[in-house]
Wavefront OBJ file of the C-alpha trace (Angstrom):
o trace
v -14.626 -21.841 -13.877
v -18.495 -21.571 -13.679
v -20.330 -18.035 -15.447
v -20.392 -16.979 -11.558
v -17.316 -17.069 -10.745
v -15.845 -14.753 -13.796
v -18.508 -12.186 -13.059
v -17.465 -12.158 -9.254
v -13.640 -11.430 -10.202
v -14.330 -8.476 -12.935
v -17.124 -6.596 -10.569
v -15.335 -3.536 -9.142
v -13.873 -4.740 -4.840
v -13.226 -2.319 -2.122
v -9.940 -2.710 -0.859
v -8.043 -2.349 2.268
v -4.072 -1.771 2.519
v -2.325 -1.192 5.382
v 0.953 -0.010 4.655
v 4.081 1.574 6.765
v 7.958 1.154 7.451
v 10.603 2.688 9.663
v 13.713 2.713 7.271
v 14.718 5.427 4.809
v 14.072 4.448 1.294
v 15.645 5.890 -2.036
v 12.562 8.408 -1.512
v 13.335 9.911 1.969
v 11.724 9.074 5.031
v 9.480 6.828 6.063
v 6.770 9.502 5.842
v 7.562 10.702 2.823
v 7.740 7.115 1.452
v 4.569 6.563 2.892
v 3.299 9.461 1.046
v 4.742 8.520 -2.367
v 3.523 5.094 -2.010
v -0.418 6.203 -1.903
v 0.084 8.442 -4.243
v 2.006 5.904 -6.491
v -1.456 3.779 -5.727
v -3.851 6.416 -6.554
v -2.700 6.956 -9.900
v -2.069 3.242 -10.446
v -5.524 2.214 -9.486
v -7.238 5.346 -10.278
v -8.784 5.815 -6.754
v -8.273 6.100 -3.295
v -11.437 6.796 -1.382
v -10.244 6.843 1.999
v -6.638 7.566 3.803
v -6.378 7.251 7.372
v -3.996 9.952 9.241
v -0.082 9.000 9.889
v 0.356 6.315 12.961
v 3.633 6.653 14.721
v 4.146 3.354 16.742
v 7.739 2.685 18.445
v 9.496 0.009 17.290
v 9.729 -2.790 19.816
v 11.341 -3.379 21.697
v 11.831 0.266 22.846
v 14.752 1.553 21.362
v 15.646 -0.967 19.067
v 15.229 0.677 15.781
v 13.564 3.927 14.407
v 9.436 4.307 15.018
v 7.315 3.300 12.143
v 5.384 5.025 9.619
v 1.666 3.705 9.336
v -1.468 4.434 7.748
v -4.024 2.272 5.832
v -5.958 3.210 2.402
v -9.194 2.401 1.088
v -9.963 2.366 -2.730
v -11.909 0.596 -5.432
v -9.862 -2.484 -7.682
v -11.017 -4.514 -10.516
v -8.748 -7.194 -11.453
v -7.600 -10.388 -9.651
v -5.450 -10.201 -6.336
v -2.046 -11.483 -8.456
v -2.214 -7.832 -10.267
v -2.598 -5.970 -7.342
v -0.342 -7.534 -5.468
v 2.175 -6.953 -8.854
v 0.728 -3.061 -8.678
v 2.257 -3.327 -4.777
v 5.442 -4.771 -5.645
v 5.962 -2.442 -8.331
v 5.898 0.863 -6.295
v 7.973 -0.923 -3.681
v 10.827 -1.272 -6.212
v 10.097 2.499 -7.946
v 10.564 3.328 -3.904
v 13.709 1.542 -3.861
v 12.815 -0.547 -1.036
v 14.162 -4.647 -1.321
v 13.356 -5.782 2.523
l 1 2 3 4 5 6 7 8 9 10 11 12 13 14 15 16 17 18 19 20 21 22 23 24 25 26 27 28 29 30 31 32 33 34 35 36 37 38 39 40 41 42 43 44 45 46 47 48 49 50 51 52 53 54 55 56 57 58 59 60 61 62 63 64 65 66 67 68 69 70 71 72 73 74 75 76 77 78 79 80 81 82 83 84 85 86 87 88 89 90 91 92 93 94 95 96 97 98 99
């Protein structure tokens, strides 16, 4: 790995996570799962500079499960994409969610 490259992966990213479901978790519902999970991220990452609003989108086909839950969140990350994707995971399973 050239000088470059290391000083590329510690410099501080903006990232972009769109996130959502349409199940109950071991939290509530979807909302409130939503809600707990960018919290969970906020305090995980230590920012959050941007939160969309709540999307409600039917599932499809019409009628064949409960609506979904989205939103997307903006906030600043430095580390490699293997730990954030580990931060992810990890407040999927605090959420009780295995799907």
């Amino acid at each position: 790995m050239s000088p470059m490259q290391i000083k590329i992966e510690n410099q501080q990213k903006t990232i972009l996570v769109a996130m959502g479901g349409n199940l109950e978790s071991e939290i509530g519902p979807p909302h409130v799962t939503l809600g707990y999970a960018i919290a969970s991220l906020r305090s995980m990452t230590n920012s959050l500079l941007r939160k969309s609003k709540y999307f409600v989108t039917p599932c499809f086909p019409v009628g064949y499960g409960p609506d979904y839950v989205n939103a997307a969140v903006s906030f600043q990350f430095i580390g490699e994409s293997h730990e954030l994707l580990a931060i992810l995971h990890r407040i999927r399973h605090h959420a009780g969610i295995t799907a």
